[in-house]
MARKE-293738 format. One line per field, with one value per atom (N, C-alpha, C, CB): atom name; residue in one letter; x, y, z; residue number from 1. Coordinates in steps of 0.05 Angstrom, whole numbers. Glycine has a CB too. Layout:
BEGIN
name: (CA / ...)
resn: (A / ...)
east: (X / ...)
north: (Y / ...)
up: (Z / ...)
resi: (NUM / ...)
//
This chain:
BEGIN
name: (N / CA / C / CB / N / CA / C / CB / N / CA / C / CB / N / CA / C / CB / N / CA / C / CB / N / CA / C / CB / N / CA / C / CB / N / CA / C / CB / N / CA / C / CB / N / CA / C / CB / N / CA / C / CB / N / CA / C / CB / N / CA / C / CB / N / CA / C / CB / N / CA / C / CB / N / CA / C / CB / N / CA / C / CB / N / CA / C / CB / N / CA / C / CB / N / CA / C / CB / N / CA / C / CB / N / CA / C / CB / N / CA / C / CB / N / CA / C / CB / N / CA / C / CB / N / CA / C / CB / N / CA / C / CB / N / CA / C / CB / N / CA / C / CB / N / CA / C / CB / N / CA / C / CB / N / CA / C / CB / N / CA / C / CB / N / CA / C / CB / N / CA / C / CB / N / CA / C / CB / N / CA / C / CB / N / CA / C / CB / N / CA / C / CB / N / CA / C / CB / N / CA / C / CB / N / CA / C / CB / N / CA / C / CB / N / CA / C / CB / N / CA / C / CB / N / CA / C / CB / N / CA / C / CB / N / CA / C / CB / N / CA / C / CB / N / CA / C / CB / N / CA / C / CB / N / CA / C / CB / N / CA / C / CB / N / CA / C / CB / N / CA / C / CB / N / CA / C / CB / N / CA / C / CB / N / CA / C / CB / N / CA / C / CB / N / CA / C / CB / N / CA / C / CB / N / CA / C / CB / N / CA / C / CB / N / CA / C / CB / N / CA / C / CB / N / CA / C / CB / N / CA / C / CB / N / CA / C / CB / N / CA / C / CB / N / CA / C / CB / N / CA / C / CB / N / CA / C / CB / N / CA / C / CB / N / CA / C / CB / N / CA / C / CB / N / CA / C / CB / N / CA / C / CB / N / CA / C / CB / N / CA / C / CB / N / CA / C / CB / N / CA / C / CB / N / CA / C / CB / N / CA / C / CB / N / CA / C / CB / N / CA / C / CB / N / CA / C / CB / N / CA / C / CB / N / CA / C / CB / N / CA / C / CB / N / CA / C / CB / N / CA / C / CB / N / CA / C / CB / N / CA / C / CB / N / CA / C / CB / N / CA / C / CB / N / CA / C / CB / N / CA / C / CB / N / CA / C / CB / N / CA / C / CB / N / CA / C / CB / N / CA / C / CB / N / CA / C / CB / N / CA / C / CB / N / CA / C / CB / N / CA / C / CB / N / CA / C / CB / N / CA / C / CB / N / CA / C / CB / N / CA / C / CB / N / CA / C / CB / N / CA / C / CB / N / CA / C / CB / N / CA / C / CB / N / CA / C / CB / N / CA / C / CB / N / CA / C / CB / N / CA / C / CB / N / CA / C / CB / N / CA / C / CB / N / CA / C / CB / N / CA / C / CB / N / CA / C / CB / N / CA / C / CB / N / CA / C / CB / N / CA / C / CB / N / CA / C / CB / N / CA / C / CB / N / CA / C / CB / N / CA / C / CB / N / CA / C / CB)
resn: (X / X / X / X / X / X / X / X / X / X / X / X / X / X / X / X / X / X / X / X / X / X / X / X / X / X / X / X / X / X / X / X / X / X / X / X / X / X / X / X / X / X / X / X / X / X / X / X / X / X / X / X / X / X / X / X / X / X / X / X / X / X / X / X / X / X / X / X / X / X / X / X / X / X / X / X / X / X / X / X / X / X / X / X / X / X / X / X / X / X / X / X / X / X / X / X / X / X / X / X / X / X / X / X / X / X / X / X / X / X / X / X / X / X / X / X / X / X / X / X / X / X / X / X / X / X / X / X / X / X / X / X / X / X / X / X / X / X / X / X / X / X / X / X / X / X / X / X / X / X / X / X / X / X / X / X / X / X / X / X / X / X / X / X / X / X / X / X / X / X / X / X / X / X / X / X / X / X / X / X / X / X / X / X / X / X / X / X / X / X / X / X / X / X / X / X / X / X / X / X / X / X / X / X / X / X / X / X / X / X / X / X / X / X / X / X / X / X / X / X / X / X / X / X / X / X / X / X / X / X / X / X / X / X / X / X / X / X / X / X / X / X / X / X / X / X / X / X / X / X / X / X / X / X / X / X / X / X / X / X / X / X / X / X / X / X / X / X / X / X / X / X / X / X / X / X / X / X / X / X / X / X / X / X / X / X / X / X / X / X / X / X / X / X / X / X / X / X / X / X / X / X / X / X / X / X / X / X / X / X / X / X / X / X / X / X / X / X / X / X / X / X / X / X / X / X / X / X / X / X / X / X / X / X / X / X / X / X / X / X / X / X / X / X / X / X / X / X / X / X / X / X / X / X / X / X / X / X / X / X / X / X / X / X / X / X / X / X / X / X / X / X / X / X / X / X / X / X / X / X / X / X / X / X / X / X / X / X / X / X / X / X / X / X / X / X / X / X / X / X / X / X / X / X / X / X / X / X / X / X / X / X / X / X / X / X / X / X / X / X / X / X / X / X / X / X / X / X / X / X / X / X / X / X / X / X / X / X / X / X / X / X / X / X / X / X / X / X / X / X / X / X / X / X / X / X / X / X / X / X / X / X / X / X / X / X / X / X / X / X / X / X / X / X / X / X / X / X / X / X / X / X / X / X / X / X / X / X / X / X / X / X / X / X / X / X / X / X / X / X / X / X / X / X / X / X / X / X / X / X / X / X / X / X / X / X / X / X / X / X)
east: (41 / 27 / 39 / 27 / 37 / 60 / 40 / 86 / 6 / -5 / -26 / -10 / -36 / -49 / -83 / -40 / -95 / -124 / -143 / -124 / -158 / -182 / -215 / -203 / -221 / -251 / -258 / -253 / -281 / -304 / -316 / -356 / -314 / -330 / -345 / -316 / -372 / -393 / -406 / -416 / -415 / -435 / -442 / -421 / -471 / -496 / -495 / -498 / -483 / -478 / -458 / -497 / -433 / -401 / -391 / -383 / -380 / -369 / -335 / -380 / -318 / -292 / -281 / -293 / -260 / -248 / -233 / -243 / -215 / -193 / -172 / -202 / -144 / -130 / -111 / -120 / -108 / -77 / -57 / -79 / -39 / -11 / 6 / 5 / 30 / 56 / 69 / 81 / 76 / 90 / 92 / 72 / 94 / 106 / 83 / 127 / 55 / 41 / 28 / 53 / 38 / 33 / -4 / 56 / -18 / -50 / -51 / -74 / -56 / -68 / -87 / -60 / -109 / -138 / -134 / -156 / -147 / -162 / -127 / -188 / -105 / -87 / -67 / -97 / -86 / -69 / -60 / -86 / -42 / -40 / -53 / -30 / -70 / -83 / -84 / -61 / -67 / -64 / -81 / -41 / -56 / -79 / -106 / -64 / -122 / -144 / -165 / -144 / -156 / -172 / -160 / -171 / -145 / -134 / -133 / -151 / -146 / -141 / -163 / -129 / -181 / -199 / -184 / -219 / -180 / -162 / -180 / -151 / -205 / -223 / -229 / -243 / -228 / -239 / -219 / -261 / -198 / -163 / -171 / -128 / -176 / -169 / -195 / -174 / -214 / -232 / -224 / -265 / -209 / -199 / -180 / -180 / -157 / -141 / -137 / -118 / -169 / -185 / -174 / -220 / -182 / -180 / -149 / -196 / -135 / -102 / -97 / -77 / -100 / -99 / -106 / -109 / -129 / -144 / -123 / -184 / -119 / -107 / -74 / -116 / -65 / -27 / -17 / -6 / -34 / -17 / -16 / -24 / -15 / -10 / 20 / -9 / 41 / 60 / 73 / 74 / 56 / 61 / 42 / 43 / 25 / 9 / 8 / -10 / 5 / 7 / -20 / 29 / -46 / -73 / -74 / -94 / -83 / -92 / -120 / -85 / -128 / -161 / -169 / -172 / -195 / -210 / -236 / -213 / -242 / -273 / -293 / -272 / -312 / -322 / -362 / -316 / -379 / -408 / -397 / -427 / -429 / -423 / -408 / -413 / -404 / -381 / -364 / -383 / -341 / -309 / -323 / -281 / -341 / -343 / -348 / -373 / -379 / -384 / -364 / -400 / -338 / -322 / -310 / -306 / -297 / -282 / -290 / -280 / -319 / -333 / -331 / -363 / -332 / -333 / -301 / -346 / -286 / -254 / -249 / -235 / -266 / -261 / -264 / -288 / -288 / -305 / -291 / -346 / -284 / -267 / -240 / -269 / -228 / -196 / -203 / -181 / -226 / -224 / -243 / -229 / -247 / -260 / -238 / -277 / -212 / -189 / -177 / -174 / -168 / -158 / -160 / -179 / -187 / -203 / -202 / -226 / -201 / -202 / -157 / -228 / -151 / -125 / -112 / -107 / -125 / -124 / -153 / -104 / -159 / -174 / -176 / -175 / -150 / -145 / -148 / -120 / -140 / -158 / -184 / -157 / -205 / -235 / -232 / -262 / -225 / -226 / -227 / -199 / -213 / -216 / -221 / -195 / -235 / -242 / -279 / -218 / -289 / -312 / -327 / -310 / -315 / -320 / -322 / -295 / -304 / -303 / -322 / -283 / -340 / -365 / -348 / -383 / -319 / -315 / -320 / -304 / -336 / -345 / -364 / -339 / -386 / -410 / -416 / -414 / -430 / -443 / -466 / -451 / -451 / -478 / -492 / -475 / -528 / -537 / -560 / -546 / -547 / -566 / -569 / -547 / -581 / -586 / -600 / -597 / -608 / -618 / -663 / -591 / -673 / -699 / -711 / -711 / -728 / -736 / -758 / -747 / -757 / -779 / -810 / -765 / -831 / -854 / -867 / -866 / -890 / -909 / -924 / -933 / -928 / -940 / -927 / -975 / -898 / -886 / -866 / -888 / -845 / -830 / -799 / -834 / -798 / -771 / -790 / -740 / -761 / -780 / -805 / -760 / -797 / -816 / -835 / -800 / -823 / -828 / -859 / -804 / -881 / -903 / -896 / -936 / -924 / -930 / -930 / -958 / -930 / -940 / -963 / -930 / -982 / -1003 / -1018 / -1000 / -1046 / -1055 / -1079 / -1052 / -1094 / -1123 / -1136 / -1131 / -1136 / -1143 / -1134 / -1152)
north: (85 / 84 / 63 / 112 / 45 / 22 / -8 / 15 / -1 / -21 / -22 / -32 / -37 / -40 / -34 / -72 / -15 / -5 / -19 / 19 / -29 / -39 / -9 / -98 / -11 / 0 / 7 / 31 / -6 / -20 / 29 / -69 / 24 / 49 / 38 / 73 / 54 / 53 / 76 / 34 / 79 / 101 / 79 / 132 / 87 / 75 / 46 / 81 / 29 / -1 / -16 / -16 / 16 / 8 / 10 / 23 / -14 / -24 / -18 / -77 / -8 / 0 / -21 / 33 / -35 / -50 / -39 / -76 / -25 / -10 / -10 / 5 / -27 / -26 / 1 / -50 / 13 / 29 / 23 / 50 / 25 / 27 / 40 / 2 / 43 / 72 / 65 / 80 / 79 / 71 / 104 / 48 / 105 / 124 / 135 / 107 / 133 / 144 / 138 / 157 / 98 / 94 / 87 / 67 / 84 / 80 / 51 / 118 / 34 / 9 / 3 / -13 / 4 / -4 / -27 / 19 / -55 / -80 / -91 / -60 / -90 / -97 / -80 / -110 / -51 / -28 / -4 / -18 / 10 / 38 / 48 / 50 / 72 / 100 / 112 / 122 / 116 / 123 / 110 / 125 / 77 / 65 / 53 / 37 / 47 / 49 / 53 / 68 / 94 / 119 / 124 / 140 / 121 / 132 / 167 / 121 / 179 / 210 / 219 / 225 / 218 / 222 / 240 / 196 / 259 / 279 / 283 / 310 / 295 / 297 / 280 / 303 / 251 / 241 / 223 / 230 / 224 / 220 / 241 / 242 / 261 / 286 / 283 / 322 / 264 / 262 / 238 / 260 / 218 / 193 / 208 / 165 / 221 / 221 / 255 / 209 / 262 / 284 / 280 / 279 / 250 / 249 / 249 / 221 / 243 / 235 / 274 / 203 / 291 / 316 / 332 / 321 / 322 / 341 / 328 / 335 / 315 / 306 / 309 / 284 / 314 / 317 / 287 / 334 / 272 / 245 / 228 / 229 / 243 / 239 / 220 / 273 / 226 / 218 / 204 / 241 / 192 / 176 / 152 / 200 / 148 / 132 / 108 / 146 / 83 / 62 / 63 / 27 / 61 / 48 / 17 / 76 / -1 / -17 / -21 / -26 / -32 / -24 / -44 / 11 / -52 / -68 / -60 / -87 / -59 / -43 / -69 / -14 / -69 / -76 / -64 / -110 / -78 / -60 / -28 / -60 / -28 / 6 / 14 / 21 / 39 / 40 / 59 / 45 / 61 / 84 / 104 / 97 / 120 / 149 / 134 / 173 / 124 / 111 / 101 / 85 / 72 / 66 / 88 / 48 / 98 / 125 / 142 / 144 / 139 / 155 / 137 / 165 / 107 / 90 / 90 / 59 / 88 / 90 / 122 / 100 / 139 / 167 / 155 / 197 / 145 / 146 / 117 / 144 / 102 / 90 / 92 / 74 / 110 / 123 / 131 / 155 / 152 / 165 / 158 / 189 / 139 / 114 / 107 / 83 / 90 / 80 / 100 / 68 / 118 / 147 / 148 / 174 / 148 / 152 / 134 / 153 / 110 / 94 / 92 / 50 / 100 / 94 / 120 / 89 / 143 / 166 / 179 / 189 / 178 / 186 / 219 / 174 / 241 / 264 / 274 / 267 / 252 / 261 / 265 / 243 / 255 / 258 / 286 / 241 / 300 / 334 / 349 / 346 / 329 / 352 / 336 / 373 / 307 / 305 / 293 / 288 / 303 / 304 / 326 / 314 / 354 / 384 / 384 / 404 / 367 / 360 / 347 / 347 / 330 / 316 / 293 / 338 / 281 / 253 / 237 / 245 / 233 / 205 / 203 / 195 / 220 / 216 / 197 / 233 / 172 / 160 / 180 / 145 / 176 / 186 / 172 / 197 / 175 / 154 / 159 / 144 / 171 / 179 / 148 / 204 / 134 / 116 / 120 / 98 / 95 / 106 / 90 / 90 / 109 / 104 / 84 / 130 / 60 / 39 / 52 / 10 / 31 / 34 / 21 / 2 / 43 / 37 / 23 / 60 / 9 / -9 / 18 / -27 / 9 / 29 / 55 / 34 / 61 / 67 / 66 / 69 / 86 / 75 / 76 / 90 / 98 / 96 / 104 / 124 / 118 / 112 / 131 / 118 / 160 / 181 / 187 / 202 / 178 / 184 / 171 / 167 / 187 / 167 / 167 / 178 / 148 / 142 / 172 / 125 / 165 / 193 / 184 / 208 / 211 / 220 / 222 / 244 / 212 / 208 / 218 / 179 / 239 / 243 / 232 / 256 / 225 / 207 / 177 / 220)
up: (443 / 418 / 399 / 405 / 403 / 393 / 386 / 424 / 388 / 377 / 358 / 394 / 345 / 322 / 333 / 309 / 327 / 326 / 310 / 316 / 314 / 284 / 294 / 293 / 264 / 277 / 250 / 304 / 250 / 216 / 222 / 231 / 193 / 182 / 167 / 168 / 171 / 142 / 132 / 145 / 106 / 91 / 74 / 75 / 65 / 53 / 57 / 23 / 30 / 42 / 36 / 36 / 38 / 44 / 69 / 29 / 66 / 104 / 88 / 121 / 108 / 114 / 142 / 120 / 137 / 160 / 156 / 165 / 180 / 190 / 210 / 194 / 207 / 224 / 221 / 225 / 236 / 245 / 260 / 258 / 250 / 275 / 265 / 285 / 280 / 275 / 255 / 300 / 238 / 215 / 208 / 193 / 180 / 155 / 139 / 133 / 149 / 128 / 101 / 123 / 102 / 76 / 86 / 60 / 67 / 72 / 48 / 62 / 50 / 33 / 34 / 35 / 21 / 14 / -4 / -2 / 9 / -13 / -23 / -50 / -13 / -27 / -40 / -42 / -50 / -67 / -54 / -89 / -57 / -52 / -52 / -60 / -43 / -40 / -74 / -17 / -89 / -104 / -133 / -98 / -132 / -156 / -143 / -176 / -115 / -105 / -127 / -86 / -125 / -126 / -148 / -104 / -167 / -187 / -179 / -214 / -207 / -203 / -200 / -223 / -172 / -169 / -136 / -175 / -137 / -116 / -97 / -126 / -103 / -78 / -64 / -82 / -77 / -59 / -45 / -69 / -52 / -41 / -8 / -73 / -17 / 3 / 32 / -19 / 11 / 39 / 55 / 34 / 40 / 59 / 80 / 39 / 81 / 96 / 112 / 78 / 110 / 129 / 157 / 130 / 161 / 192 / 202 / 204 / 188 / 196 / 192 / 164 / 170 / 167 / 185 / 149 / 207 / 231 / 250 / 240 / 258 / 274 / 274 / 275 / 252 / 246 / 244 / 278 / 243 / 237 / 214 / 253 / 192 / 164 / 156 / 151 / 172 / 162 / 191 / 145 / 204 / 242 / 234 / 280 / 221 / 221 / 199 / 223 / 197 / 166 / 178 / 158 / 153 / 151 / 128 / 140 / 134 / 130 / 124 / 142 / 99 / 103 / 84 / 94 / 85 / 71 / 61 / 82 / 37 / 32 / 22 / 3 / 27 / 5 / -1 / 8 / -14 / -16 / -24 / 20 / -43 / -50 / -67 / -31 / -88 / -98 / -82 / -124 / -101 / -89 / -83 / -114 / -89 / -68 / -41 / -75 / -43 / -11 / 10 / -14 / -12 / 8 / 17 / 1 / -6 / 10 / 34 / -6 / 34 / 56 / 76 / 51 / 73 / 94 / 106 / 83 / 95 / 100 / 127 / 58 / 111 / 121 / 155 / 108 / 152 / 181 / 197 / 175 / 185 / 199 / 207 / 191 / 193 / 202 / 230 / 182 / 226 / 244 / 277 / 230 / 271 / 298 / 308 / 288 / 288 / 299 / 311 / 281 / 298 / 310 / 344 / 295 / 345 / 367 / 388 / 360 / 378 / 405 / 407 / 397 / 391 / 399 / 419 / 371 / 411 / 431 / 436 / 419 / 460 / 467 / 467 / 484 / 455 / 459 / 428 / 473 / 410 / 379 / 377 / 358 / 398 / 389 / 396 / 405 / 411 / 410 / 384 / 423 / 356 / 343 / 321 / 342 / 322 / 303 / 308 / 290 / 327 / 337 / 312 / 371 / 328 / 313 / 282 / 319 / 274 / 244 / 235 / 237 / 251 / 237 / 224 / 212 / 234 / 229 / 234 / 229 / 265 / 275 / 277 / 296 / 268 / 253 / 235 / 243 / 229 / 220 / 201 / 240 / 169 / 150 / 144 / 127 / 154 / 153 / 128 / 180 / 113 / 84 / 73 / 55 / 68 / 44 / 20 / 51 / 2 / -20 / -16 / -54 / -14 / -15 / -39 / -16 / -14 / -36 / -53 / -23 / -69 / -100 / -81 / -140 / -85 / -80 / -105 / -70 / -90 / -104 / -125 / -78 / -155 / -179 / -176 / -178 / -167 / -173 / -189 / -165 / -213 / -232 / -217 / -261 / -194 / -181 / -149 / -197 / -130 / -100 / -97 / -69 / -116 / -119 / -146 / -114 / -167 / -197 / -194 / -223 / -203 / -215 / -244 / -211 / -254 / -279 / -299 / -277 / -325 / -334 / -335 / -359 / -332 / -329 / -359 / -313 / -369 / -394 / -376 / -413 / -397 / -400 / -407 / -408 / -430 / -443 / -461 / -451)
resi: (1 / 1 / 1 / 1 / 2 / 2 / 2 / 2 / 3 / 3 / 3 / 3 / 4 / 4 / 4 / 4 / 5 / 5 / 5 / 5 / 6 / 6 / 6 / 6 / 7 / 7 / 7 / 7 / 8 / 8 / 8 / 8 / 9 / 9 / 9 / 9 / 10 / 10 / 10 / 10 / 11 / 11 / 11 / 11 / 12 / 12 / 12 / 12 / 13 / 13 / 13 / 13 / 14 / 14 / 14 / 14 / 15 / 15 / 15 / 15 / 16 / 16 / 16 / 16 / 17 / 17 / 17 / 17 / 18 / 18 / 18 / 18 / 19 / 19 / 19 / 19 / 20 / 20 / 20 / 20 / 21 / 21 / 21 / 21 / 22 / 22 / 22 / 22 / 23 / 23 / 23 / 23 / 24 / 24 / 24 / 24 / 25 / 25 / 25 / 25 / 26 / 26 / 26 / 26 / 27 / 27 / 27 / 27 / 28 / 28 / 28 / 28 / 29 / 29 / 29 / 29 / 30 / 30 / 30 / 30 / 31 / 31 / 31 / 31 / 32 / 32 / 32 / 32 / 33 / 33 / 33 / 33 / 34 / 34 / 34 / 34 / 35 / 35 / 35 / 35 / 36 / 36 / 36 / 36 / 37 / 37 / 37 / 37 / 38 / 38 / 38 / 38 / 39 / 39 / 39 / 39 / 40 / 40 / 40 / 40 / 41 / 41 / 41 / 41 / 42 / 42 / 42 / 42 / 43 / 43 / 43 / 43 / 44 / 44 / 44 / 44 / 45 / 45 / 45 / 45 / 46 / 46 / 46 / 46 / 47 / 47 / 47 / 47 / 48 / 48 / 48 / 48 / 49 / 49 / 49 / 49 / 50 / 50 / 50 / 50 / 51 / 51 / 51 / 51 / 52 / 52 / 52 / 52 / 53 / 53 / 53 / 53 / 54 / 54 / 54 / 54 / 55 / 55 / 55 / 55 / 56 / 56 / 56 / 56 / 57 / 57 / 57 / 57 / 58 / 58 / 58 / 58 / 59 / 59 / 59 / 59 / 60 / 60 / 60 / 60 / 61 / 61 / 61 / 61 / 62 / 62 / 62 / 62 / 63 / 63 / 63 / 63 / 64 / 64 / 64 / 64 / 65 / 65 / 65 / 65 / 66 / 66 / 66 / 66 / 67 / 67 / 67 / 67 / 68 / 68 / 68 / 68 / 69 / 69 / 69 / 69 / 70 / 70 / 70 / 70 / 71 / 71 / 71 / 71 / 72 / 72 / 72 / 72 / 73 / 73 / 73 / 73 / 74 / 74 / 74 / 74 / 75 / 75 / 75 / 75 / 76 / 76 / 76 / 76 / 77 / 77 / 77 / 77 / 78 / 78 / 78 / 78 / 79 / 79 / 79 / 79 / 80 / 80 / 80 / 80 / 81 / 81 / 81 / 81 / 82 / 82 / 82 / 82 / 83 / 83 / 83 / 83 / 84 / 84 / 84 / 84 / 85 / 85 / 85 / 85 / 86 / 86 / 86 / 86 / 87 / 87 / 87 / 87 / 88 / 88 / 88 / 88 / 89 / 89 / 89 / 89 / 90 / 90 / 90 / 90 / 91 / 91 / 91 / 91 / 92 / 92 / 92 / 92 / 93 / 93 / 93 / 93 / 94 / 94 / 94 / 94 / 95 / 95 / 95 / 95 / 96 / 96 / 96 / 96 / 97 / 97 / 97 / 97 / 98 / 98 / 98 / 98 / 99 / 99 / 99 / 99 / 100 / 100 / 100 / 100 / 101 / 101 / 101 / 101 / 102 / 102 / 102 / 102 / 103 / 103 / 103 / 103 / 104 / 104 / 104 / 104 / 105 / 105 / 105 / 105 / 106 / 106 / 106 / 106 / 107 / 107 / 107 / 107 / 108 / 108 / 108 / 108 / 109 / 109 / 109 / 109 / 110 / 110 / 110 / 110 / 111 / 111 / 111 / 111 / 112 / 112 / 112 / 112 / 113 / 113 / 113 / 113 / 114 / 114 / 114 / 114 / 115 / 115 / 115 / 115 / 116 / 116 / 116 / 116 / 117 / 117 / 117 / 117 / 118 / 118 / 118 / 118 / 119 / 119 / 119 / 119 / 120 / 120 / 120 / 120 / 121 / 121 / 121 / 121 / 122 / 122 / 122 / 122 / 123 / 123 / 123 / 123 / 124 / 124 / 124 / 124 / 125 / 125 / 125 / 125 / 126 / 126 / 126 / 126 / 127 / 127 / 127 / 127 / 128 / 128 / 128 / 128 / 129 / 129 / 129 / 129 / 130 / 130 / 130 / 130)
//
């Protein structure tokens, strides 16, 4: 377990580039720490480093990461899903338990386009009788 992993995560139309290798646990997004990233936003701290938490390798693992598209919830979601791709292809004995978890799932919710004489993708006009 001694080499460097890559594997792109995405949610809506945030892309996550993701290397891993063995280290101490530190996680770097875009240049910054985990911390000033995400500032004090805890939940969504807690959903990036899900997959290293299912797996026990929270404090075995350095992540490297690049975001960009979308804002911080999305990347974060894109980060989530790319940890845990790298995870995966670096052990093939982590997808056991991070399958069950619904981490290497692709969320493929997006946001619905704006229709023609429509004011958003669903909203009509208001309605006048007269």
């Amino acid at each position: 377990m001694a080499k460097t992993t890559y594997a792109t995560g995405k949610r809506k139309s945030a892309v996550a580039k993701v290397w891993i290798k063995p280290g101490k646990g530190k996680i770097e997004v875009n240049g910054m720490d985990l911390n000033t990233w995400l500032g004090g936003h805890e939940a969504i701290k807690l959903k990036v480093v899900q997959p290293l938490l299912v797996t026990k390798q929270e404090t075995l693992i350095d992540v490297t990461a690049k975001t960009l598209g979308g804002g911080y919830s999305a990347q974060a979601e894109a980060l989530r899903h790319g940890i845990a791709r790298a995870l995966s292809n670096l052990d093939r004995a982590f997808r056991a338990s991070l399958k069950p978890a619904g981490l290497l799932t692709r969320d493929s919710r997006s946001v619905e386009r704006k229709k023609f004489g429509r004011r958003k993708a669903r909203r009509s006009p208001q309605f006048s009788k007269r």
